[in-house]
N, C-alpha and C positions, 0 to 999 in steps of 0.2 A: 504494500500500500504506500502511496504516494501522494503528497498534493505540495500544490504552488502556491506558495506562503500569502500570495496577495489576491488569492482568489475569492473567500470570503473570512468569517472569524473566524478561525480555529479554535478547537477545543483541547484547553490546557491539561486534563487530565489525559487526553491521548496523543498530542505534539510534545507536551511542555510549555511550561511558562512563557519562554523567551521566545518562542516562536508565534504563540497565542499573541504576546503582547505587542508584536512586529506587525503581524497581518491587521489589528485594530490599528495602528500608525497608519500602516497602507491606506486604510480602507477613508481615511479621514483625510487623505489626498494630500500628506507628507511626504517627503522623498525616502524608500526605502530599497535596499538595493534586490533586486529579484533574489528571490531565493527557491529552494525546495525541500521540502522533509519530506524522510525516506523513515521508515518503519524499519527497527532497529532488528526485528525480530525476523522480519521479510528478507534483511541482508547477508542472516545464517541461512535459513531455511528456505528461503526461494531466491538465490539474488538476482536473477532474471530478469524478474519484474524492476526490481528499482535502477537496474542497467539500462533496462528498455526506458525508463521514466527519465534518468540523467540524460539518456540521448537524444530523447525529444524535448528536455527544455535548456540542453545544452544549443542545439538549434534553433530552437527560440530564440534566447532571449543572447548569444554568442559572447562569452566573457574572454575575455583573454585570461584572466586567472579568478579561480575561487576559494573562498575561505569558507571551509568544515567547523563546523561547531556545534557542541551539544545545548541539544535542549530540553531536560529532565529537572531536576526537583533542585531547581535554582529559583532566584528571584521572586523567592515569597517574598511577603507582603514581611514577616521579621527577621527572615534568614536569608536574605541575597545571595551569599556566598562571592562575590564581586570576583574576578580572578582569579577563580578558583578550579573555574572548568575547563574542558580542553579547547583550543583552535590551533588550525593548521592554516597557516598563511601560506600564500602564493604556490599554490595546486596547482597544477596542469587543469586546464580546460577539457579532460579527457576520461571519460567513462570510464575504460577499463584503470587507468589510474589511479581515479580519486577511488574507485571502490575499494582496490587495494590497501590506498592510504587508510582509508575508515578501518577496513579488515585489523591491518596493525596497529593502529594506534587508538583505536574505541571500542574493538570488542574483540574476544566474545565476551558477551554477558554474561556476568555473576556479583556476585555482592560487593567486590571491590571493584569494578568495571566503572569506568566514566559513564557509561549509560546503562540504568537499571530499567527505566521506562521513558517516554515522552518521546524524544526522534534525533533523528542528526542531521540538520540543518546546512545546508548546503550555497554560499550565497555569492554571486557575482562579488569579487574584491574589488573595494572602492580608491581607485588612486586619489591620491589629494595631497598635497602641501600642508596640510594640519587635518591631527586627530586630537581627540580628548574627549574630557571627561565635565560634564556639567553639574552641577548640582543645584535645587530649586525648592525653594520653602519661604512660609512666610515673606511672599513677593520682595528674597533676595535669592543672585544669585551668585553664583562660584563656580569658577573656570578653569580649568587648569588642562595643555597641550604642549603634544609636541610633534618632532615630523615623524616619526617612528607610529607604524600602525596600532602597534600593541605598548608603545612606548610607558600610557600612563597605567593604565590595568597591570602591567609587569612589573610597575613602581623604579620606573625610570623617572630621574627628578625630572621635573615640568621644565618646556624653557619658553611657555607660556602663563601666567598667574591673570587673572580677571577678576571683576567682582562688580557686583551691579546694586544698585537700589532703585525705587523710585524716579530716585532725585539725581543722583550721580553714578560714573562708573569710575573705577579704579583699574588700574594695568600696572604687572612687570612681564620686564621681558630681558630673552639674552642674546647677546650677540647681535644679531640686524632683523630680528621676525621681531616685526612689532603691530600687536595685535589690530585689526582692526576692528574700529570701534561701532562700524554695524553691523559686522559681524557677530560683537557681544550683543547686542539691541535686538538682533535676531534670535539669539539663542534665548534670550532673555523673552521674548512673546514665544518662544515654540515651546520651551519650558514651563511656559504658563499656560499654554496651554493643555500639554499634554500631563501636568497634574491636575487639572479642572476635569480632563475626560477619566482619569483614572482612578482619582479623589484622592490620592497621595503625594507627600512630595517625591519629587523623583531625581533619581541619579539617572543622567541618560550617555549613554556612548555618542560622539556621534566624528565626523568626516566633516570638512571645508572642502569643497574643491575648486575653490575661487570665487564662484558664482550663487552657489546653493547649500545650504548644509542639508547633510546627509544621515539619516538617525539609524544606529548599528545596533541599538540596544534599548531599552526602558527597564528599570526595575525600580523598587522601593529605595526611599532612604530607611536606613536600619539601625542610624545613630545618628546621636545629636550632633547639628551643622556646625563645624565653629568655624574662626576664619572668615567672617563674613569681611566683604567691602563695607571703613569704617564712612 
């Protein structure tokens, strides 16, 4: 079994969280990169089918590379687990490969396995000049990027710092990336938005890629914000 993350909501008890919470982004006409979950269980016991399914949204939707990632019993509502689950950056665009990859490095399943249930999520990689990490509560917010895709989830120090209010915004920066500042103003309405749709505040993943931001993730905040922009 298969389905195309942006085709309607998905149900979190049989995708996962992270993938549930992607396809509502989609479906609210966000930019979200294609993706597909493949049944984890289908990729032992019949991989066939989810062969035949990457190859038909591999021609779809033609990525030059994609990133693997689980989406099982992450990003509750008080246990995120933030950086804690697996991704495979920059995959070949190639059926028989990334099935491989999945094969070794997410299953088989069992109680220590990165996936016990929900799916593995499959998703066009987003180029971009900044990635990071937003955080959004009490209409503030907090920014932190770098050029490195998994740079700040890896807890590579930031060599972007932001912070937002109302009233002002706040920036560091190192070296010559120096943020821009509708860019925070952007983030700063998408992040408000998408805790008004979820009724949380939210830690969101997300991509710049000059022109648009690009949302890779939504989950809970699951501890108190500090650090705000004074």
């Amino acid at each position: 079994m298969a389905t195309d993350l942006s085709s309607h909501v998905l149900d979190p008890q049989q995708w996962g969280m992270k993938a549930a919470r992607l396809s509502e982004v989609a479906l609210l006409g966000l930019p979200v990169p294609p993706g597909l979950c493949l049944n984890p269980t289908d990729l032992t016991s019949s991989p066939d089918e989810p062969a035949r399914a990457l190859n038909t949204w591999i021609e779809l939707y033609r990525p030059q590379r994609v990133v693997v990632r689980t989406s099982a019993g992450e990003d509750l509502l008080h246990t995120a687990h933030a950086g804690r689950t697996v991704s495979l950056l920059n995959c070949p665009a190639d059926p028989a490969a990334l099935l491989q990859a999945i094969t070794h490095e997410l299953l088989p399943l069992g109680p220590e396995a990165p996936v016990e249930d929900g799916s593995i999520l499959v998703q066009q990689q987003v180029e971009a000049p900044l990635y990071g990490v937003a955080f959004y509560g009490a209409r503030h917010l907090s920014v932190e990027a770098s050029s490195a895709p998994d740079g700040i989830t890896s807890g590579t120090r930031p060599t972007v710092r932001a912070g937002a209010t109302d009233r002002h915004i706040t920036a560091r920066w190192e070296q010559d990336m120096l943020p821009n500042l509708a860019l925070v103003r952007r983030l700063g309405s998408l992040c408000s938005q998408l805790s008004e749709h979820f009724g949380f505040e939210v830690d969101v993943e997300w991509a710049w890629t000059g022109a648009t931001v690009v949302v890779l993730q939504v989950r809970p905040v699951t501890r108190p914000l500090a650090g705000w922009a004074a």
